[in-house]
C-alpha positions, 0 to 999 in steps of 0.5 A, a space after each residue: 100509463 098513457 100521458 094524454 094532454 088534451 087540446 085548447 080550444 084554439 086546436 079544434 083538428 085532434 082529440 090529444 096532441 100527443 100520448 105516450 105510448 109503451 115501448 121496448 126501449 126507454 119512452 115513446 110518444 105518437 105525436 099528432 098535428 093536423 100540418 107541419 107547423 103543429 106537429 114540431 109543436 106538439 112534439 115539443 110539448 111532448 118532449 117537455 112532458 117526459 123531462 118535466 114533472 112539474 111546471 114551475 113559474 119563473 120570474 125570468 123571461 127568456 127567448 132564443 131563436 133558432 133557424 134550422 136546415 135539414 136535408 127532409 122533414 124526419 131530420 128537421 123534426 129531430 134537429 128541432 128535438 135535439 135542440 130543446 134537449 141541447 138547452 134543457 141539458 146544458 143550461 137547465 132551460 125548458 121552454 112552455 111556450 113556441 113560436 114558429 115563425 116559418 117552416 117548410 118540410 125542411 126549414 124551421 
């Protein structure tokens, strides 16, 4: 049961951003992005569609900045995951919205 989410008219380069797809263990998603900066968004949103369920509006507005190092860009992606999921369990935070300032095949 694939959870295809279609692209907005402001990425024309791929027909999904992301899909899940089966796998032996728990969940998987195959992440598209036409760069770098699109791919860690896409997996974002993916990641949050596996833990939410459904979107529920909140009145409070909330940022957080994070900068990251990793030694290659398979490490920066997971680095980038791990934090989300750091927020979403411990302080029951998930983000809709990012913003990526800079980033390099190792630095976000």
């Amino acid at each position: 049961m694939p959870n295809n989410r279609q692209t907005s008219s402001t990425r024309p380069h791929h027909q999904i951003d992301f899909e899940e797809i089966e796998h032996t263990a728990d969940r998987a998603l195959r992440i598209y992005g036409s760069n770098l900066e699109e791919l860690l968004l896409n997996a974002a949103r993916g990641m949050n569609s596996l833990m939410v369920t459904k979107h529920v509006p909140c009145a409070e507005h909330q940022e957080k900045f994070v900068e990251l190092d990793a030694m290659d860009t398979e490490s920066l992606l997971v680095d980038w995951l791990s934090e989300l999921a750091y927020w979403a369990e411990i302080e029951m935070l998930v983000f809709h919205e990012f913003k990526i300032e800079s980033v390099s095949p190792t630095h976000l």
